[in-house]
C-alpha positions as CSV (number, residue, x, y, z in Angstrom):
1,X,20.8,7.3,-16.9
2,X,21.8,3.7,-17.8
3,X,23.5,1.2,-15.7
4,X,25.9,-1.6,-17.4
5,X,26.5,-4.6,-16.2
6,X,28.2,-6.9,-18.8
7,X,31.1,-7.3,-16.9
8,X,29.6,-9.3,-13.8
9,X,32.2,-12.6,-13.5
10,X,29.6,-14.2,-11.7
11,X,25.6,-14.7,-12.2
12,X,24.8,-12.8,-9.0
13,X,24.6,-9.6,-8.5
14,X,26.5,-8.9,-5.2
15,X,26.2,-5.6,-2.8
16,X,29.6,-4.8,-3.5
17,X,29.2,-4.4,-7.5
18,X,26.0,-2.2,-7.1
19,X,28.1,-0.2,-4.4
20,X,30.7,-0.3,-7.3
21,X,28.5,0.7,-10.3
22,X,27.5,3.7,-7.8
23,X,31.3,4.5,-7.7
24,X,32.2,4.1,-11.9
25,X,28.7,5.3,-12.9
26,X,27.7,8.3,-10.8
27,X,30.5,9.4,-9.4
28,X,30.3,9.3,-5.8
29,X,33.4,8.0,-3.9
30,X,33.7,4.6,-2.9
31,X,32.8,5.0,1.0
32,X,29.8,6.9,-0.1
33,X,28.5,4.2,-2.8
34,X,29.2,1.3,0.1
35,X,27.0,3.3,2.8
36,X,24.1,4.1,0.1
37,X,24.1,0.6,-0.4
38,X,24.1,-1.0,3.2
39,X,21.7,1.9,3.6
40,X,18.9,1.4,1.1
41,X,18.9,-2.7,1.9
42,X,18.8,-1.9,5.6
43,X,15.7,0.4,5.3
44,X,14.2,-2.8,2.9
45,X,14.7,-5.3,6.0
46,X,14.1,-3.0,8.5
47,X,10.5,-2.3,6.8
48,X,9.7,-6.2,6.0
49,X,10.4,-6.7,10.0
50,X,8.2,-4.2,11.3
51,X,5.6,-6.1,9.1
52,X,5.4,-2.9,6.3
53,X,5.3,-4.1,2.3
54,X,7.5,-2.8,0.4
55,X,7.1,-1.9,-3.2
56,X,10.0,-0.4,-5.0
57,X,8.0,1.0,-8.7
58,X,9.0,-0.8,-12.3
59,X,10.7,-3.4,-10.2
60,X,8.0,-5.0,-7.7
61,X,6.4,-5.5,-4.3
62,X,8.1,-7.6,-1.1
63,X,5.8,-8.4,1.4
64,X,5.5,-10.3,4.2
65,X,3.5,-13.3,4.7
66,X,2.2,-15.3,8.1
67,X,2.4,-19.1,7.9
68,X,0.2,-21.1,9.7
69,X,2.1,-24.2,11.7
70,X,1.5,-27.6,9.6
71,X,2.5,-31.4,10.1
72,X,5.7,-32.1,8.2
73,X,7.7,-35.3,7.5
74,X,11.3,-35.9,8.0
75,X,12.2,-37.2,4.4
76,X,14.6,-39.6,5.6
77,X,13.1,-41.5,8.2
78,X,9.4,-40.6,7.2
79,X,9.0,-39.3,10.9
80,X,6.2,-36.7,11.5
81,X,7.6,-33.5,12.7
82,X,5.8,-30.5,13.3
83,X,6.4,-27.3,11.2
84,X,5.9,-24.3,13.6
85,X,4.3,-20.8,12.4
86,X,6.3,-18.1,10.8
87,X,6.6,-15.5,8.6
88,X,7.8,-15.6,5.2
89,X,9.3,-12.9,2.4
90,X,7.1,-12.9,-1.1
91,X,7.8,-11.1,-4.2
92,X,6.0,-10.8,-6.8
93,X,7.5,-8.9,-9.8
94,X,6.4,-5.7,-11.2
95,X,4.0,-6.4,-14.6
96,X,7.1,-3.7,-16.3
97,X,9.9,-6.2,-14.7
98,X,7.6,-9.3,-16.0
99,X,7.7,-7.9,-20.0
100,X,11.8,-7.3,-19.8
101,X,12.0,-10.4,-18.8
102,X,9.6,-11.8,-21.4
103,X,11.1,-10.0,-24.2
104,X,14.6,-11.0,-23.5
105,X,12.8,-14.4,-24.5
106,X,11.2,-13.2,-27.6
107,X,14.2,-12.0,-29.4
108,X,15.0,-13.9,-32.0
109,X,18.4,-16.4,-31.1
């Protein structure tokens, strides 16, 4: 099953066109797509919080990352300020993601 989406008016792709792709492509009513949706990102955060990686196959692996605190710099005034310790989202791409995007380069313009 293949998923279109020439007709995004805007560079991002939003909740609310994935929840409508779910609607046009497969079927399922608009409610439905909506709670899938709000579902399957929930489940995502609620993973990354309780300090779980997530990997999603083809696509890539989120994962959550400690910081350690570090001296910072106000760039304005030059003041030191320090940068307390938290944690941090990564991705890192799938090596499948990494050639689609790749070969959209390769083809000839």
């Amino acid at each position: 099953m293949e998923f279109e989406v020439d007709s995004l008016e805007t560079p991002a792709l939003t909740k609310a066109h994935l929840a409508e792709l779910l609607f046009e492509q497969i079927g399922l009513n608009k409610r439905e797509s909506k709670d899938m949706i709000d579902a399957f990102f929930t489940l995502i955060s609620d993973s990354l919080v309780e300090g779980a990686d997530v990997k999603i196959s083809g696509f890539g692996n989120f994962q959550i990352r400690a910081k350690a605190p570090r001296p910072g710099r106000n760039p304005r005034t030059g003041e030191a300020i320090p940068i307390q310790s938290r944690r941090v989202v990564t991705f890192h791409a799938s090596h499948k993601l990494k050639e689609q995007i790749q070969g959209d380069l390769a083809a000839p313009v």
